[in-house]
C-alpha positions as CSV (number, residue, x, y, z in Angstrom):
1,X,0.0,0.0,0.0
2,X,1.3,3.9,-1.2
3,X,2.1,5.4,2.3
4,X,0.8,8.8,2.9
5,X,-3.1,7.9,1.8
6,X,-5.5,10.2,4.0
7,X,-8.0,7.2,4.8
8,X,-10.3,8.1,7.2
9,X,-11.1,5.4,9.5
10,X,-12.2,7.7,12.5
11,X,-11.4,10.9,14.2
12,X,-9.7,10.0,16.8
13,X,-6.7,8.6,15.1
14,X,-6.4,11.9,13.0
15,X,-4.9,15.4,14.7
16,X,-6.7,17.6,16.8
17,X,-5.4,20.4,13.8
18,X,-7.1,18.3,10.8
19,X,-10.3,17.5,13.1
20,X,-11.1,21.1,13.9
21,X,-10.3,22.1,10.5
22,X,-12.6,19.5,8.9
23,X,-15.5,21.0,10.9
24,X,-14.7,24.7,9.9
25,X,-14.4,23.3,6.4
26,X,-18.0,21.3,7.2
27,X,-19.4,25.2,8.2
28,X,-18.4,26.6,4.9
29,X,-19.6,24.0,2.7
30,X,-22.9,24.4,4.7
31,X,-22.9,28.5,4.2
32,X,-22.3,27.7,0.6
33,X,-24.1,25.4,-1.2
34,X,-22.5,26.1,-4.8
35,X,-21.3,23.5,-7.1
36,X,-17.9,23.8,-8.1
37,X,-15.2,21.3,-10.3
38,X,-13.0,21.3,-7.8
39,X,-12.8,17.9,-8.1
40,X,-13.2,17.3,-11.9
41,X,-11.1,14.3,-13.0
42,X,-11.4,12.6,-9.3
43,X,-13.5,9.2,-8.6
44,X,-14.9,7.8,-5.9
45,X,-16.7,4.1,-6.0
46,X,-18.9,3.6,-2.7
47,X,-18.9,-0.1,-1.0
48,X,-22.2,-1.0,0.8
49,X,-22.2,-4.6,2.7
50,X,-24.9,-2.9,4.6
51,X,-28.0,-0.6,4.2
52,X,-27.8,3.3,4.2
53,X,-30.2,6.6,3.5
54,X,-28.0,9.2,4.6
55,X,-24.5,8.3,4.1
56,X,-25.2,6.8,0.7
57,X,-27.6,10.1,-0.9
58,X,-25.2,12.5,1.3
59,X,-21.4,11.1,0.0
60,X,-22.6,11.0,-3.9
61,X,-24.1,14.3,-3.7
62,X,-21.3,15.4,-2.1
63,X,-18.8,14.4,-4.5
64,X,-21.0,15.3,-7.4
65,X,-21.4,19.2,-5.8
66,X,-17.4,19.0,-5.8
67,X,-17.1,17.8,-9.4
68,X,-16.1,13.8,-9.0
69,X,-17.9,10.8,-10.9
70,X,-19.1,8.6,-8.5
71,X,-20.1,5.0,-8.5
72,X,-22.4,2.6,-5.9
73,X,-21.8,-0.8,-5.5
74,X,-24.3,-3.4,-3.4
75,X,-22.0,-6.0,-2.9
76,X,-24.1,-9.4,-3.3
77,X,-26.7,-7.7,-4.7
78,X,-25.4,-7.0,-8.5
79,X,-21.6,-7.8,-7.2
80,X,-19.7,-10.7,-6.7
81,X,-20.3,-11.4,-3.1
82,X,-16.9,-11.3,-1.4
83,X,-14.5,-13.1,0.9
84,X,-12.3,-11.4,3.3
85,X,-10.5,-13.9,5.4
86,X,-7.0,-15.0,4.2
87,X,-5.8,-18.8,4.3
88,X,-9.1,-20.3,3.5
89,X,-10.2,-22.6,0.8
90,X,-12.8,-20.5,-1.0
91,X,-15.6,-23.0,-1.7
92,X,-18.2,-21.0,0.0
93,X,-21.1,-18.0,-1.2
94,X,-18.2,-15.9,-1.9
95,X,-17.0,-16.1,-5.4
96,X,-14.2,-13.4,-5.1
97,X,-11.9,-12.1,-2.6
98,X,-11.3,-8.8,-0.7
99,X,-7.6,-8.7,-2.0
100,X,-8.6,-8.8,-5.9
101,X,-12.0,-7.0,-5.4
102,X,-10.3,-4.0,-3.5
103,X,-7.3,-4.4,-5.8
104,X,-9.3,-3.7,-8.9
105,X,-11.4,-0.8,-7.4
106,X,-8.0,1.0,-6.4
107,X,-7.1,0.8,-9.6
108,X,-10.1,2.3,-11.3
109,X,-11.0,5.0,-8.4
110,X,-9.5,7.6,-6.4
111,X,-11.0,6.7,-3.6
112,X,-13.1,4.1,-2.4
113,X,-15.6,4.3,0.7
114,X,-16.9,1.3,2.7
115,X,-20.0,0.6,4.6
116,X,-19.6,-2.5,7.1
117,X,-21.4,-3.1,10.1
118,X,-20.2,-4.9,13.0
119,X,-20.5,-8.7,13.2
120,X,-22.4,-9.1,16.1
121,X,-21.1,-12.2,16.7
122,X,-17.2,-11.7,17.5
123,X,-16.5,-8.8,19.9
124,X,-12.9,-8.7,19.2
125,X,-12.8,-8.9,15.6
126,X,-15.7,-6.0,15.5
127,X,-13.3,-4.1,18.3
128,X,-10.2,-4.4,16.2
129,X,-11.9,-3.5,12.8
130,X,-10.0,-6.5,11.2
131,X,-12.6,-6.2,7.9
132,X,-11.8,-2.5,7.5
133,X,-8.5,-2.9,8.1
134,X,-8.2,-5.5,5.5
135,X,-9.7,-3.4,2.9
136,X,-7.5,-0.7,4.0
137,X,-4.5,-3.2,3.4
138,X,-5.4,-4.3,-0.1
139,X,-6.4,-0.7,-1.1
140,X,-3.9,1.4,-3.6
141,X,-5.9,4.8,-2.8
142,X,-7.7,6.6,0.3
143,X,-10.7,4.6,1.9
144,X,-13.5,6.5,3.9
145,X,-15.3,4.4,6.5
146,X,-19.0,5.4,6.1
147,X,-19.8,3.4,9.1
148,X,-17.6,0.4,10.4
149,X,-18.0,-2.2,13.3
150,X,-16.8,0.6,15.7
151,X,-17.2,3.9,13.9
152,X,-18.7,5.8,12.3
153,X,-16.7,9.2,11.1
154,X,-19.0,10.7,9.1
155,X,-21.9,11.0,10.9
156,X,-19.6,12.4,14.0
157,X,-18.0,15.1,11.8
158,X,-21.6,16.2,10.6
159,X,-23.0,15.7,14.7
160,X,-20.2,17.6,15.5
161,X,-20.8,21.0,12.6
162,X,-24.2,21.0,14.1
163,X,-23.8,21.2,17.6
164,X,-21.4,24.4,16.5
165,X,-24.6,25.6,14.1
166,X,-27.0,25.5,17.3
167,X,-24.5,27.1,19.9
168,X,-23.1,29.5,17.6
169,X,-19.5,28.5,17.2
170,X,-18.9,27.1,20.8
171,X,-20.3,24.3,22.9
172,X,-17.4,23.8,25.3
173,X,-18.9,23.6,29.1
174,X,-22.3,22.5,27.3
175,X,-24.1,19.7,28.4
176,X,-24.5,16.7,26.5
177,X,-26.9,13.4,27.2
178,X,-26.0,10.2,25.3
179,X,-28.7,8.2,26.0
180,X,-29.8,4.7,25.1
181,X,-32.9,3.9,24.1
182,X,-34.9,0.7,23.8
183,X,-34.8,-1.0,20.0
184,X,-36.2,-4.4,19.1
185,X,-33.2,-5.2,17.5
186,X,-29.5,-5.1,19.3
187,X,-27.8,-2.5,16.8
188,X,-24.1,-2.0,16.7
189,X,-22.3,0.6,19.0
190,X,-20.4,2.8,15.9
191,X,-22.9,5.9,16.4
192,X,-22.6,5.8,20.2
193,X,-18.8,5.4,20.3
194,X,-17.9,8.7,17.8
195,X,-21.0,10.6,19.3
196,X,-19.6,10.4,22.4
197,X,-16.1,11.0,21.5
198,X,-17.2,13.9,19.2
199,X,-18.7,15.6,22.5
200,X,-15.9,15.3,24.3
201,X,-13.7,16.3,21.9
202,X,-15.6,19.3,21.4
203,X,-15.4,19.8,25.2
204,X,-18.9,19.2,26.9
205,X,-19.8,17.8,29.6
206,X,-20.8,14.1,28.8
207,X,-23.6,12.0,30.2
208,X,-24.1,8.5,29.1
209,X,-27.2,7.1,30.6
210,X,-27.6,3.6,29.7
211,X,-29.1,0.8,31.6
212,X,-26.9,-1.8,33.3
213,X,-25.0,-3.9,30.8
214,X,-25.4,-1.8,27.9
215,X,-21.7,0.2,28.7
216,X,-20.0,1.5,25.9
217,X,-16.9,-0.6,25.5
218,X,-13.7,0.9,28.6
219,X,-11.3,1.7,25.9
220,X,-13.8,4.2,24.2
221,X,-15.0,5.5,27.7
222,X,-11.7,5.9,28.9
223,X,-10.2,7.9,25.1
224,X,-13.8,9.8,25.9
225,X,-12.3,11.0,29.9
226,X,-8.7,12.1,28.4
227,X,-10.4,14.6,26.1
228,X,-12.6,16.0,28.5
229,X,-9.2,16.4,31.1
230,X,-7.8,18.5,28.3
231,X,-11.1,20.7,29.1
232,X,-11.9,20.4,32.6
233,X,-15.3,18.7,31.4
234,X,-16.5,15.3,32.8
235,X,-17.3,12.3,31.3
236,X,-20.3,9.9,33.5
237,X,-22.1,7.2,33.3
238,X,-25.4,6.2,34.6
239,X,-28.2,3.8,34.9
240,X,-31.1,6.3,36.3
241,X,-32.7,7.3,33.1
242,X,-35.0,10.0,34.3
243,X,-32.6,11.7,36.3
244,X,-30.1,11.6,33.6
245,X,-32.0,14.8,31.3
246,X,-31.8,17.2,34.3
247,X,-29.6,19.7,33.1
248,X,-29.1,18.8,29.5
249,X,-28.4,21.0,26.7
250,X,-28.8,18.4,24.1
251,X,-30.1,15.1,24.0
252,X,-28.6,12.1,21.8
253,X,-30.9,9.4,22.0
254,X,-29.1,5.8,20.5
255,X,-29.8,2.5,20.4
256,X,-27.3,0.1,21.0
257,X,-27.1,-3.6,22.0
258,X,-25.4,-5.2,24.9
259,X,-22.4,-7.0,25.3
260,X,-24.3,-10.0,25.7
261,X,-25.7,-10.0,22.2
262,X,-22.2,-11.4,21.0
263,X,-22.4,-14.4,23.1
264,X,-26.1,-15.5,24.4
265,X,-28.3,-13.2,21.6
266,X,-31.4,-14.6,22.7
267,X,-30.4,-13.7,26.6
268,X,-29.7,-10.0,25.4
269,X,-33.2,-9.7,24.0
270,X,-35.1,-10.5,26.6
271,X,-32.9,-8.5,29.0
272,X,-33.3,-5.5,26.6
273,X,-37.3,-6.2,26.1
274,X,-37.3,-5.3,30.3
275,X,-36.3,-1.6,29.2
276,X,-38.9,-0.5,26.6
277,X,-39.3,2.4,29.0
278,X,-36.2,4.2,28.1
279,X,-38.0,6.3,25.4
280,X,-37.6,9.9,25.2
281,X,-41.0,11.4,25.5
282,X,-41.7,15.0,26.0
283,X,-41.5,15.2,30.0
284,X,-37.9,13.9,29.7
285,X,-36.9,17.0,27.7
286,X,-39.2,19.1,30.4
287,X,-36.5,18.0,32.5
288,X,-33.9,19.5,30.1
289,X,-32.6,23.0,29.8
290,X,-34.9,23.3,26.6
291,X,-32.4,21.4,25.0
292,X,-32.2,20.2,21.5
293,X,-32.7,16.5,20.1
294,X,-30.4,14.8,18.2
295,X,-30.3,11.4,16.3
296,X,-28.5,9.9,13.9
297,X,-31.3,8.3,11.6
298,X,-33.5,6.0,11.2
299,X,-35.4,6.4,13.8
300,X,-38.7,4.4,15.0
301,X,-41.2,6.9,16.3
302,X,-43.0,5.8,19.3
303,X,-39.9,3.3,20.4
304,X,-37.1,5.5,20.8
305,X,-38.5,8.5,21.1
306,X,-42.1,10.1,20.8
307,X,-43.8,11.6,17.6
308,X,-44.5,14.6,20.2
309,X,-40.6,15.0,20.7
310,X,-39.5,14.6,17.2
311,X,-42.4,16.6,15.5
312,X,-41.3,19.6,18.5
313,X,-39.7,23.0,18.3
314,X,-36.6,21.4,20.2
315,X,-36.0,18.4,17.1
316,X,-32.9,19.1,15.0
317,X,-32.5,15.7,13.8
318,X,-33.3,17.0,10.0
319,X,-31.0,19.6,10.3
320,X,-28.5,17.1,11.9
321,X,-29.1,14.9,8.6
322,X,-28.6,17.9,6.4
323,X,-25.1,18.6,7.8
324,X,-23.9,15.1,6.6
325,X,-24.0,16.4,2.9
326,X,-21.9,19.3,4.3
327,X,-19.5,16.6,6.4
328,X,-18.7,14.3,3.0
329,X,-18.0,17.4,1.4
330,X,-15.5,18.6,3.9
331,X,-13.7,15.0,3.8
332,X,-13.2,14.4,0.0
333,X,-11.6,17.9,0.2
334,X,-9.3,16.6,2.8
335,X,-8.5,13.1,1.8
336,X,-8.0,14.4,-1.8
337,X,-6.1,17.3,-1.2
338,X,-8.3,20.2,-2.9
């Protein structure tokens, strides 16, 4: 692999310079919504393994808005569907390999973005991004991650622009509630790991209320309390769900499955189905310093959160969505140089 490729796997592994830059760069693209060529002549081919609204409509507008043909690929559906472990006899589904797949594309594009959800079934693996990393390996050119077992960049970049939209430029000493909410499904933790990163990196005070054993993973938590030091902010956890919105100056409502889901599924479920009360209704914001409401997208009304909160004069989450057109835009100009 060519050294030097700006691949953006997540934040936190890029400098505090290029992150606060990116988000300044996210603020312009968002106070000017003209198309430009900047980018004529550039490629990018996006790589869905997994669904997507946003990212997908918000990265090929992007990169159209900057000048760059851009190409989607479902892999299995209309693709070969693909092999990523090495060593193995490939007598399987998968007809062709990561290394050749990856190889090709790198060859053709000038970039490549990837969508690939966590496993759910090997906590390590999902931890260490080993499938993202092994794209990254066999790639020639930059790769995005458009939301990996463990991140998810772009929507933390866009989270990040709006939060500075609502609070005029600075949210540092502001209060931010991560909370979890009840899903029937036990979705990955990517969203919940770079919102709560992004907060603290931003400098706000950080609740995460979540019942008991739904904690975000220590490593995260821990990354999450050295950038609040740097501020003088604090990072806390908590299981009291009502108590956790006094105060708040934003709420972040995510679902996220336990730990428990990677080992006894059917165990996690029916401990999660005991907390279909953690949804954010409108007396929970009461509670709030009339604070906004954030969330990533999709969201199911009346399960997470109430048609009365979303539908409310406190709700952000479409503006939230719009700033993810302005986020890709910022990071093709960054990983290509513009």
């Amino acid at each position: 692999m060519p050294e030097g490729l700006r691949h953006l796997i997540d934040w936190h592994l890029i400098e505090d310079a290029i992150w606060w830059d990116r988000l300044e760069a996210a603020r312009r693209f968002a106070r000017d919504r003209r198309w430009t060529d900047r980018a004529r002549g550039r490629s990018i081919v996006l790589l869905f393994f997994n669904p997507s609204l946003r990212t997908r409509t918000s990265m090929e507008l992007a990169a159209v808005e900057l000048g760059a043909h851009v190409s989607v690929l479902t892999v299995g559906q209309g693709t070969w569907s693909l092999e990523w472990r090495d060593g193995i006899r490939m007598e399987g589904a998968e007809a062709e390999h990561i290394q050749e797949a990856i190889g090709v594309l790198s060859r053709y594009y000038d970039a490549i973005g990837v969508r690939a959800f966590a496993s759910m079934r090997d906590y390590e693996l999902d931890r260490r991004e080993v499938f993202l990393g092994r794209i990254v390996r066999a790639s020639r050119v930059p790769i995005i991650n458009l939301e990996s077992a463990f991140w998810h960049p772009c929507q933390a970049l866009g989270d990040a622009a709006t939060l500075l939209d609502l609070f005029r430029g600075s949210v540092q000493g502001r209060r931010f509630l991560l909370t979890w909410a009840y899903h029937p499904r036990a979705l990955p933790m990517a969203v919940p790991n770079s919102a709560l990163l992004m907060a603290a990196r931003l400098g706000m005070h950080v609740t995460v209320a979540r019942p008991e054993g739904y904690a975000l993973d220590p490593d995260v938590m821990a990354l999450a309390r050295r950038y609040a030091a740097e501020y003088g902010t604090e990072i806390r956890e908590t299981d009291r769900f009502e108590e956790a919105f006094d105060g708040a100056e934003v709420v972040y409502a995510k679902a996220w499955g336990g730990r428990l889901a990677y080992t006894d599924p059917q165990a996690e479920a029916e401990g999660r189905a005991r907390f279909q009360d953690w949804r954010v209704t409108e007396a929970h914001m009461a509670r709030t310093r009339e604070a906004f409401f954030l969330h990533c997208l999709p969201v199911r009304r009346n399960v997470v959160v109430d048609d009365a909160v979303l539908d409310g004069p406190r709700a952000r989450h479409l503006l939230q969505a719009e700033y993810r057109l302005h986020a890709q835009k910022a990071i093709l100009e960054w990983i290509w140089a513009l």
